[in-house]
ZAVEX-144053 format. One record per residue (C-alpha): residue in one letter; x, z, y; residue number from 1. Coordinates in steps of 0.001 Angstrom, whole numbers, m for minus. Layout:
! ZAVEX-144053
<"A",<X,Z,Y>,NUM>
...
! end
This chain:
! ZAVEX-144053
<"X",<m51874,m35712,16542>,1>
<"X",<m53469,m32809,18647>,2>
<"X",<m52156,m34834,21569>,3>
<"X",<m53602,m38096,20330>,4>
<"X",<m56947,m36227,20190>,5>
<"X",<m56914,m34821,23499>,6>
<"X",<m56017,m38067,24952>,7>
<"X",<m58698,m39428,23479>,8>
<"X",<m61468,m37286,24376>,9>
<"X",<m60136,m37181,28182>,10>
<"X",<m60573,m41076,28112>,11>
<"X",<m63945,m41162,26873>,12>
<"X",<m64763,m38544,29006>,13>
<"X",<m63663,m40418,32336>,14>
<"X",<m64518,m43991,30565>,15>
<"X",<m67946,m44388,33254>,16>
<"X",<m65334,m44313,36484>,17>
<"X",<m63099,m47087,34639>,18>
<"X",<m60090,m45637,36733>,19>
<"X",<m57356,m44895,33504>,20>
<"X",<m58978,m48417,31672>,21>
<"X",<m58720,m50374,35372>,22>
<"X",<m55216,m48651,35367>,23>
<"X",<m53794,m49996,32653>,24>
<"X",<m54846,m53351,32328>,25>
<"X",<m53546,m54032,35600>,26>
<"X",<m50423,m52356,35002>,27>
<"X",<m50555,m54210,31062>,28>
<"X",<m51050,m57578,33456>,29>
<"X",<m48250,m56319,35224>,30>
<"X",<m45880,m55718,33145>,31>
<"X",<m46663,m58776,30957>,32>
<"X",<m45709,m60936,33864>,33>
<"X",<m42687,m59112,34816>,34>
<"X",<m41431,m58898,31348>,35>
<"X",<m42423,m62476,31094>,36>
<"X",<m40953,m63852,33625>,37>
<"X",<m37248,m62442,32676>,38>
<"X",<m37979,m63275,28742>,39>
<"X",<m38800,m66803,29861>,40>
<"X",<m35302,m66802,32112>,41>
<"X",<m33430,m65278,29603>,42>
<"X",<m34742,m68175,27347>,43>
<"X",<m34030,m70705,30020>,44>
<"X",<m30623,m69838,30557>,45>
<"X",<m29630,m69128,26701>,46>
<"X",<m30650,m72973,26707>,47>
<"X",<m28696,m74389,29581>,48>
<"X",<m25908,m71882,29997>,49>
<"X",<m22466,m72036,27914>,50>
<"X",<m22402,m68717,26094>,51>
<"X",<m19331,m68041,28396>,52>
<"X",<m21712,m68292,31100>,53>
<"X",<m24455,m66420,29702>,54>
<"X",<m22192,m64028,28683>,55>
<"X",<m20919,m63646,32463>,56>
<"X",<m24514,m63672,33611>,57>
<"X",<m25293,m60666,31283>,58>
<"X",<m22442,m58672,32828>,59>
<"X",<m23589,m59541,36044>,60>
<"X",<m27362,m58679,35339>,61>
<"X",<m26547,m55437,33827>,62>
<"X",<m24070,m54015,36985>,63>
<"X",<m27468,m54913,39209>,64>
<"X",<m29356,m53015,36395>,65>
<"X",<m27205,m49922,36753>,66>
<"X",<m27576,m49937,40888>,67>
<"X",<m31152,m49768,40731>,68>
<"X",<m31184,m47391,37720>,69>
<"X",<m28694,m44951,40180>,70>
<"X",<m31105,m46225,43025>,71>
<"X",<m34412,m45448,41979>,72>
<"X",<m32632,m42316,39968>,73>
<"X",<m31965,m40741,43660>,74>
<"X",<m35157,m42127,45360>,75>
<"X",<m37921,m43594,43386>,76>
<"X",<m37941,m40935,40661>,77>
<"X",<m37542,m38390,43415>,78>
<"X",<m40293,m39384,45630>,79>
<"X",<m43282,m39847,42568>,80>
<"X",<m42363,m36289,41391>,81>
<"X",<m42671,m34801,44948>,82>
<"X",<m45572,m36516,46423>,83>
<"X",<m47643,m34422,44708>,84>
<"X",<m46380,m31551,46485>,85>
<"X",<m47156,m32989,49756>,86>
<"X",<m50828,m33040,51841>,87>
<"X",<m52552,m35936,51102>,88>
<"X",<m51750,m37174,55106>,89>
<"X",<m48302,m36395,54895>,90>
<"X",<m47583,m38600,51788>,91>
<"X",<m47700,m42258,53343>,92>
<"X",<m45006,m40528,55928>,93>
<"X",<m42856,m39090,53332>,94>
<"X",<m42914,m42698,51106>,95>
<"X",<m41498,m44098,54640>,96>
<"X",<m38811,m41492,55007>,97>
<"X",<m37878,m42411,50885>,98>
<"X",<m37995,m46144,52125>,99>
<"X",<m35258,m45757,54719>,100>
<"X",<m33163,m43214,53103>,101>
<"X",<m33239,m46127,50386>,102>
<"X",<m32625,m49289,52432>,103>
<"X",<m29645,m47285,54386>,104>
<"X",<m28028,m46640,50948>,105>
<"X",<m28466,m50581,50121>,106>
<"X",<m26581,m50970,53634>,107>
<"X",<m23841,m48470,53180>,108>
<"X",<m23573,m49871,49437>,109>
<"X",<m23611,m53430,50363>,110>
<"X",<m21347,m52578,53318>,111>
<"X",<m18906,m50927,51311>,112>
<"X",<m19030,m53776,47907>,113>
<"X",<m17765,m56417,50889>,114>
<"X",<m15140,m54847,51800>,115>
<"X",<m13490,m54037,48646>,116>
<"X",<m14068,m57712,47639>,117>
<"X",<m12319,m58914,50906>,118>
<"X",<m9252,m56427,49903>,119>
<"X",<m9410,m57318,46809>,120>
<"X",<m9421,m61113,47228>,121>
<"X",<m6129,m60694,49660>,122>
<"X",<m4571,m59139,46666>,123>
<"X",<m5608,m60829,43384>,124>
<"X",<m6018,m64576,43291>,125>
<"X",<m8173,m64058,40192>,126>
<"X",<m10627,m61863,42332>,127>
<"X",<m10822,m64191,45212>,128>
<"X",<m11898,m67236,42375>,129>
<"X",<m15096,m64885,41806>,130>
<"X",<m16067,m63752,45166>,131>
<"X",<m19212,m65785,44310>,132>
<"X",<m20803,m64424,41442>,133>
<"X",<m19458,m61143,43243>,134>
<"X",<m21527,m61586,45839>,135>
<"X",<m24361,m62974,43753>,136>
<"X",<m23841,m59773,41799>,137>
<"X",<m24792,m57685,45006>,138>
<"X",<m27818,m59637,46376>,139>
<"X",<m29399,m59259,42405>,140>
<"X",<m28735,m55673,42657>,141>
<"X",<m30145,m55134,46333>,142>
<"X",<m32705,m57050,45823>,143>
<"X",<m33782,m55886,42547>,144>
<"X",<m33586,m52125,44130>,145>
<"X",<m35902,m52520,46773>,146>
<"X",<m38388,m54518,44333>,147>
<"X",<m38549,m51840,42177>,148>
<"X",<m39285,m49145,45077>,149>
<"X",<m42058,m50906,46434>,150>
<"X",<m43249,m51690,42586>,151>
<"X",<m43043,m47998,41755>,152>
<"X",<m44484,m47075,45318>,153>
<"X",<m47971,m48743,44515>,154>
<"X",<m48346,m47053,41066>,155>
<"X",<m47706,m43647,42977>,156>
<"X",<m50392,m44143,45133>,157>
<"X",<m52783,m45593,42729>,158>
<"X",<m52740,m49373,43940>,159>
<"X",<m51735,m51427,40506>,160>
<"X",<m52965,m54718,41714>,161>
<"X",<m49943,m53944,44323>,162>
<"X",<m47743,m54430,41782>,163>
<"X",<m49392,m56907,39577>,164>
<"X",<m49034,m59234,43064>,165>
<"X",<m45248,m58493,43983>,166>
<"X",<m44672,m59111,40001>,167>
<"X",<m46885,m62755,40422>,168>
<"X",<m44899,m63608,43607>,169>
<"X",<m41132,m63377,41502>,170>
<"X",<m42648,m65195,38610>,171>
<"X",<m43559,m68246,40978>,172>
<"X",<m39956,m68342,42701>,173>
<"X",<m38440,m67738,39557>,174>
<"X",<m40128,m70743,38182>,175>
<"X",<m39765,m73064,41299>,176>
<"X",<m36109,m71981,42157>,177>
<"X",<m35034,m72612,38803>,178>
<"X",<m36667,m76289,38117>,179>
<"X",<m35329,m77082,41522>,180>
<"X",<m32023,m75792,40277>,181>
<"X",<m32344,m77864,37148>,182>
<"X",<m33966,m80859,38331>,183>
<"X",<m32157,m81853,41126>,184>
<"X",<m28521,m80206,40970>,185>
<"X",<m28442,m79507,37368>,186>
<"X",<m27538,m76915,35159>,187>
<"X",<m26726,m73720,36635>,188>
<"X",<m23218,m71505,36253>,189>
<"X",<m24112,m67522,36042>,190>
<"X",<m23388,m67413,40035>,191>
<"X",<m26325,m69566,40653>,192>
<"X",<m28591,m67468,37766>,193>
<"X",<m27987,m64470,39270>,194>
<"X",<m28464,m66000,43030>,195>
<"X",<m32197,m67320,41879>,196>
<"X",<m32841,m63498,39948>,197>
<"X",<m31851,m61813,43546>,198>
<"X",<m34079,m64882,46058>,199>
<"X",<m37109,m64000,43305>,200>
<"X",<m36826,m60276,43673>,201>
<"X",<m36087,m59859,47565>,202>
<"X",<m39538,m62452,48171>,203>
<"X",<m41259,m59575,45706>,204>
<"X",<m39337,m56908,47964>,205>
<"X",<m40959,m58306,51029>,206>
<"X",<m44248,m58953,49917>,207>
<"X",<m44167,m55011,48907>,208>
<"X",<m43573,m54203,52163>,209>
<"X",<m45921,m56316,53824>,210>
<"X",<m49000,m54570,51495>,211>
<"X",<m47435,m51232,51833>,212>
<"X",<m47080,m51093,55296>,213>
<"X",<m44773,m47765,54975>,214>
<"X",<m43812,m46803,58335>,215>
<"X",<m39655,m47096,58865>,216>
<"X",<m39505,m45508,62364>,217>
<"X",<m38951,m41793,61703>,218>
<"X",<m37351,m38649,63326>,219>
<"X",<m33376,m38064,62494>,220>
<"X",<m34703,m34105,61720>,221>
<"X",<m37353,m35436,59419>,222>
<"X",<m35110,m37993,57426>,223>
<"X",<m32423,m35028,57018>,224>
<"X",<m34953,m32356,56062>,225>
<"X",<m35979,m35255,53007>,226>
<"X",<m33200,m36130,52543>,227>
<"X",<m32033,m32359,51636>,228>
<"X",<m35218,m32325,49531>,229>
<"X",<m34675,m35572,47352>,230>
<"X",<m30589,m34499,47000>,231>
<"X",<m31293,m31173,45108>,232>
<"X",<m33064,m33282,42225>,233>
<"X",<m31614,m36440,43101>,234>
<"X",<m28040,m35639,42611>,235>
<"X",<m28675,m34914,39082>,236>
<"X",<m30654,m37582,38461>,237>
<"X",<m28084,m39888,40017>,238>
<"X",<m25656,m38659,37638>,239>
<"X",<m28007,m38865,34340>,240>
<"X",<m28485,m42436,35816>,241>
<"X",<m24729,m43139,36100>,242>
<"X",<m24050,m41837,32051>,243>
<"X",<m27737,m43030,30703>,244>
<"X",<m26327,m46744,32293>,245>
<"X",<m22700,m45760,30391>,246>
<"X",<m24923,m44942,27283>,247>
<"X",<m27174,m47873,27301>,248>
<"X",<m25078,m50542,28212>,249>
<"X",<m21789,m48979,26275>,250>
<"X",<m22153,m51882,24375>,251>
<"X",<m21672,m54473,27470>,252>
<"X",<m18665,m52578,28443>,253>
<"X",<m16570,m52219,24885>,254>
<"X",<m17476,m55917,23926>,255>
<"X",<m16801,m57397,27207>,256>
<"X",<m13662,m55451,27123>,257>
<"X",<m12507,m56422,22872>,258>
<"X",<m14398,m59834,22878>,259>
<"X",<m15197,m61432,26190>,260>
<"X",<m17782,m62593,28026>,261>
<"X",<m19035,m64696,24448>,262>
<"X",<m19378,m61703,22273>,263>
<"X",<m21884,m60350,25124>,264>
<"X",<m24066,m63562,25133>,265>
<"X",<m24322,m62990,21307>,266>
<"X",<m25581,m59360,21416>,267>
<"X",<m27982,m60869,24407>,268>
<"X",<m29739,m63860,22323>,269>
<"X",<m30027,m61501,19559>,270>
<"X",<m31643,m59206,22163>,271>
<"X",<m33679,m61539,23765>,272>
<"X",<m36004,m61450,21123>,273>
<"X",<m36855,m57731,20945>,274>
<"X",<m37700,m58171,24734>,275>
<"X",<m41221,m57876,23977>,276>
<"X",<m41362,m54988,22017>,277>
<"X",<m40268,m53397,25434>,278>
<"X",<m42767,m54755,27833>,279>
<"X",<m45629,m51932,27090>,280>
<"X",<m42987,m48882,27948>,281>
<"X",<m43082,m49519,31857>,282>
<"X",<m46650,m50204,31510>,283>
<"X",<m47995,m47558,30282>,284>
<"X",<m45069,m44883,31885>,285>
<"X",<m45811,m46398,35504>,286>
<"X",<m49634,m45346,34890>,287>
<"X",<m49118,m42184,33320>,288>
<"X",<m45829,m40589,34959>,289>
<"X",<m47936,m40276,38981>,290>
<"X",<m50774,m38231,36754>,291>
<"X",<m48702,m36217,35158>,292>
<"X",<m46228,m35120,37376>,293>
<"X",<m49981,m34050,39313>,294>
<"X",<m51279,m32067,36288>,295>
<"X",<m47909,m30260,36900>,296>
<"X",<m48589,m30130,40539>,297>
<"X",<m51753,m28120,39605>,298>
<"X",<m50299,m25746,36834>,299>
<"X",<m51506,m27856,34496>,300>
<"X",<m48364,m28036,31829>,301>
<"X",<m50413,m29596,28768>,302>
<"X",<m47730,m32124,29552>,303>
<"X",<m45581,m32539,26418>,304>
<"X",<m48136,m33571,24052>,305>
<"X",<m49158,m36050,25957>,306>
<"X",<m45871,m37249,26289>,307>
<"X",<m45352,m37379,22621>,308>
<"X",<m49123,m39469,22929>,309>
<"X",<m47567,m41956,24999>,310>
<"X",<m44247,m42309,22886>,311>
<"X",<m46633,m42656,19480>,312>
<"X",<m48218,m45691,21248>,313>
<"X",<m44783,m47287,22492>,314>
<"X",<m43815,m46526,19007>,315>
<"X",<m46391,m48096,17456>,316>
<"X",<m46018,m51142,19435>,317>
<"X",<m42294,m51432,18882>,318>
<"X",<m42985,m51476,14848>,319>
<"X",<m45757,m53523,14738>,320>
<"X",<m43932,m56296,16696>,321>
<"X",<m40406,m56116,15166>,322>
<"X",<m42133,m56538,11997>,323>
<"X",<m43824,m59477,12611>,324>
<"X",<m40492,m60552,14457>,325>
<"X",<m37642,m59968,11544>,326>
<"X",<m40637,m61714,8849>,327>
<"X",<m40690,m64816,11282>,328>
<"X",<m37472,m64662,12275>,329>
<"X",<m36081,m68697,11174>,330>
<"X",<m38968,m69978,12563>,331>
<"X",<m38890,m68364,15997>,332>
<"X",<m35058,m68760,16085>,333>
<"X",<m35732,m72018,16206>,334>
<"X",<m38110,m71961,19160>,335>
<"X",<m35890,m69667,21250>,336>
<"X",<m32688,m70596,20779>,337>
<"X",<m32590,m73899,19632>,338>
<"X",<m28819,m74830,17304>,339>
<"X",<m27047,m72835,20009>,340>
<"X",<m26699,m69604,18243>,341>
<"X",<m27174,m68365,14616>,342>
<"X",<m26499,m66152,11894>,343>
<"X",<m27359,m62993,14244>,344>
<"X",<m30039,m61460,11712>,345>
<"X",<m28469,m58533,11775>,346>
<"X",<m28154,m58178,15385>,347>
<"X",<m31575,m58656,15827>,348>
<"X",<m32515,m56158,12870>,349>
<"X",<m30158,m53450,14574>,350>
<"X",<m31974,m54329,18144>,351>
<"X",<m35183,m53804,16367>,352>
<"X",<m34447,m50450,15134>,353>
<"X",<m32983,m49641,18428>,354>
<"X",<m36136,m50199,20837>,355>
<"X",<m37731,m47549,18243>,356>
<"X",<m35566,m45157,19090>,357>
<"X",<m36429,m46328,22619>,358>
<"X",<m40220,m45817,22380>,359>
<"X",<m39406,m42455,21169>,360>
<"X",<m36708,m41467,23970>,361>
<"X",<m38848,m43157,27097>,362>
<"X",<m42061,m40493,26139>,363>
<"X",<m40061,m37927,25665>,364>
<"X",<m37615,m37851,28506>,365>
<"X",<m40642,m38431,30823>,366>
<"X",<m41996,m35473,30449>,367>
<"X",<m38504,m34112,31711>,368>
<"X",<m38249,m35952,35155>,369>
<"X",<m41807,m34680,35392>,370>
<"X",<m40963,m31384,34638>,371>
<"X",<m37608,m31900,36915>,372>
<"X",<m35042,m30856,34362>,373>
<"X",<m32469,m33139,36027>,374>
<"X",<m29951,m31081,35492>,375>
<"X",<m30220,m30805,31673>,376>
<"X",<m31016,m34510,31448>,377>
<"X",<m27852,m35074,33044>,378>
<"X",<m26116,m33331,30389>,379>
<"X",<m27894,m34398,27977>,380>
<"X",<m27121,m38078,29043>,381>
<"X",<m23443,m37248,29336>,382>
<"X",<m23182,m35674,25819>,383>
<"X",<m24570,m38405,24269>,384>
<"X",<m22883,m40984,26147>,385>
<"X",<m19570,m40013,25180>,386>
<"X",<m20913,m40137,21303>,387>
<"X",<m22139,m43573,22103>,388>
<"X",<m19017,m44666,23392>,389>
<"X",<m16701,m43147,21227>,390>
<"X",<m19071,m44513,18148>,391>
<"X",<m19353,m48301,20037>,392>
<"X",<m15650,m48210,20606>,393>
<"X",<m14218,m47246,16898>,394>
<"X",<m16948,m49190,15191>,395>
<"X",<m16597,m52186,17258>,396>
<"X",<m13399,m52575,16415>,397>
<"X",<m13789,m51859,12798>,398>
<"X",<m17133,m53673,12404>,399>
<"X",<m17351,m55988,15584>,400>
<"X",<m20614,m56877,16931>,401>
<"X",<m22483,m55052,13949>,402>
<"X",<m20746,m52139,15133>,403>
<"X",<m21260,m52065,18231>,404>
<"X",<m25266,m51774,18196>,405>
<"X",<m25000,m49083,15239>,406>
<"X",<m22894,m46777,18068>,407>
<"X",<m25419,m47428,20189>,408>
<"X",<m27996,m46213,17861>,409>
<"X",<m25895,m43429,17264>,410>
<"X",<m25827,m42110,21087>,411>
<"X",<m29644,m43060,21099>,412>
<"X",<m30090,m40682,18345>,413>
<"X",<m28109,m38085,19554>,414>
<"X",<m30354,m38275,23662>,415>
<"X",<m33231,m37738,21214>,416>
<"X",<m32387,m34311,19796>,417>
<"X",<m31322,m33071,22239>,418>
<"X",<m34051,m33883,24582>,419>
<"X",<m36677,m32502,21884>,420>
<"X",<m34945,m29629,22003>,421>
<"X",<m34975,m29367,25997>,422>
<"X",<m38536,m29521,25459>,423>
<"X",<m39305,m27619,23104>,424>
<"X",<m37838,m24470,24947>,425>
<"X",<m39871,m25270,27653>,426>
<"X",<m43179,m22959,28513>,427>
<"X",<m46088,m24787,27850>,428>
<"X",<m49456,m23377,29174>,429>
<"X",<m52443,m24962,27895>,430>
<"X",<m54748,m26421,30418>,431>
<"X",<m56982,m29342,30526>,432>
<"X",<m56081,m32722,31073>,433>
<"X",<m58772,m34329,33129>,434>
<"X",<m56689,m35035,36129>,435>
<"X",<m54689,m37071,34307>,436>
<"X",<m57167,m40086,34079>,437>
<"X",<m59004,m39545,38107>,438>
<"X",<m57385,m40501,41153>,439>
<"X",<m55459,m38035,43165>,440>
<"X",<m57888,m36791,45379>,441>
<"X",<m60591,m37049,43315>,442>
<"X",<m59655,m34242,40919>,443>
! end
């Protein structure tokens, strides 16, 4: 609660300059659009796709999810928790350096996914039937990458509306593609989904670029000497991306694996409608995670309780709406889903109790990346992804779907102790927090 204070006080404090309240609206807008525009999507295609389908287009979504996450993992998170570190002149520079070292990954990635599809297609007739949702696969994962740089670029340097605009632009061509889609070829296959998710996020990709103007053209000494820089933290954080994805999405893997494609559409309806609980988390940890990591920049290492702040409000949130959501629950079932899918009360209840956990977890492990304990959150990741998955596996089989979100709770539960008790090891000097709510140069 000593947090909660502080927080407050800070924010009165700076409430004449408007910069934390301008802050977060735009990055509430933001996120509300974003998290919109894929709820509205996922509602589109629970409607129109077979739950085969939707069940392929989850597997699909969730291998582009795990690029970016090992993406921005070795970039994104790499460059907001260094920039501080830099001069003020040499920080557009350095961005440009992190752009490149990221879009020559995407190559070499890209490069390398072709290949093994054309090998694979010469040896497996089943492979070569799927080279399109393959591909489609890749684009949504490409794509998605680069969106999210660009995205998390313009909260680093303070420039919301940035991303509030990129965020606008995918929500239009989502729209547009998809009614074109619908009304004059007709219902889509998960191929097709996933090929209007990637066109949406690479037009949001390029509109990034065209605000950000990052210079591309940069010395071979000067993209080695970041790259050295970004791979001390990064490697770890690729890793805690690779077994947080394992953790996460344990439960894609083990159904898709005992129940096919249809028991995964069935865990994502019933998750489709926790969605919202969700949308505040990126919000409010896109504002807050640039400010922090400069308080630490500066010494300033008041940092955990006002990471525990920011997880009370996500957690707050997350209650508040999966209340309202499991009282109403025939009535919205209806709306969403139409006669397509019932009977998934439970499911929804367990996904409820999960993104509590998650309000919890996304505070805390913050504070971590800011603090760069990479190293221990890989660990930590990998312990409790091989509780999750041991959990998912034994009580999927046991329980079925049921099952399978209570391991994932399980492994969820397990990230959290652990990570408290990272940070509760850590030194914590106390310091004030007004540079948490200025701009960067201003404080």
């Amino acid at each position: 609660m000593a947090g909660i204070r502080e927080l407050v006080i800070a924010a009165r404090r700076y409430q004449a300059k408007g910069v934390l309240s301008k802050a977060l609206v735009v990055s509430g807008l933001n996120q509300a659009v974003s998290s919109g525009t894929n709820f509205v999507l996922g509602v589109c295609l629970v409607r129109m796709l077979s739950p085969s389908e939707f069940g392929l287009y989850g597997i699909g979504f969730a291998i582009s999810l795990f690029y970016a996450g090992i993406g921005n993992a070795l970039f994104l998170t790499q460059m907001v928790v260094h920039a501080p570190d830099k001069s003020p002149e040499e920080r557009r520079p350095y961005a440009g350096r992190i752009l490149l070292l990221e879009l020559s990954f995407c190559a070499l990635t890209a490069s390398l996914g072709v290949v093994m599809l054309l090998a694979g297609g010469l040896l497996w007739d089943s492979m070569a039937r799927h080279t399109m949702f393959a591909l489609s696969v890749m684009a949504a994962s490409v794509a998605h990458l680069l969106k999210e740089f660009f995205t998390g670029h313009a909260y680093n340097v303070r420039k919301e509306p940035w991303a509030l605009s990129i965020h606008c632009v995918v929500a239009v061509v989502t729209v547009v593609l998809l009614w074109a889609q619908y009304r004059f070829v007709g219902s889509p296959d998960a191929a097709i989904a996933l090929l209007v998710y990637a066109t949406a996020q690479a037009s949001g990709a390029l509109l990034g670029f065209g605000v950000s103007r990052l210079p591309v053209f940069h010395s071979l000494a000067a993209l080695i000497e970041t790259l050295r820089e970004v791979f001390c933290g990064g490697k770890w954080a690729g890793i805690a991306g690779v077994v947080c994805f394992a953790r996460i999405q344990v439960y894609t893997i083990v159904v898709a694996s005992l129940m096919g494609p249809v028991g995964v559409a069935k865990l994502n309806a019933s998750r489709l409608l926790v969605v919202p609980a969700t949308m505040l988390t990126p919000a409010l940890g896109q504002v807050a995670m640039p400010r922090l990591a400069g308080l630490r920049q500066r010494g300033e290492f008041q940092l955990q309780r006002l990471g525990l702040a920011v997880a009370f409000v996500l957690l707050t949130v997350a209650v508040t709406y999966n209340t309202i959501l499991l009282c109403g629950y025939d009535m919205i079932v209806n709306r969403v889903w139409g006669d397509k899918y019932g009977g998934l009360f439970a499911l929804t209840a367990l996904w409820s109790l999960y993104t509590c956990l998650l309000a919890l977890r996304n505070g805390m492990e913050m504070i971590g990346q800011i603090l760069k304990k990479f190293k221990n959150l890989s660990r930590i990741n990998a312990y409790s992804a091989i509780i999750s998955l041991v959990a998912t596996y034994l009580l999927t089989i046991n329980h079925g779907l049921p099952g399978a979100l209570v391991g994932l709770i399980i492994g969820e539960i397990t990230q959290l102790w652990l990570i408290h008790n990272m940070l509760r090891q850590s030194p914590a000097m106390q310091r004030p927090v007004a540079g948490f709510f200025g701009n960067p140069d201003e404080n």
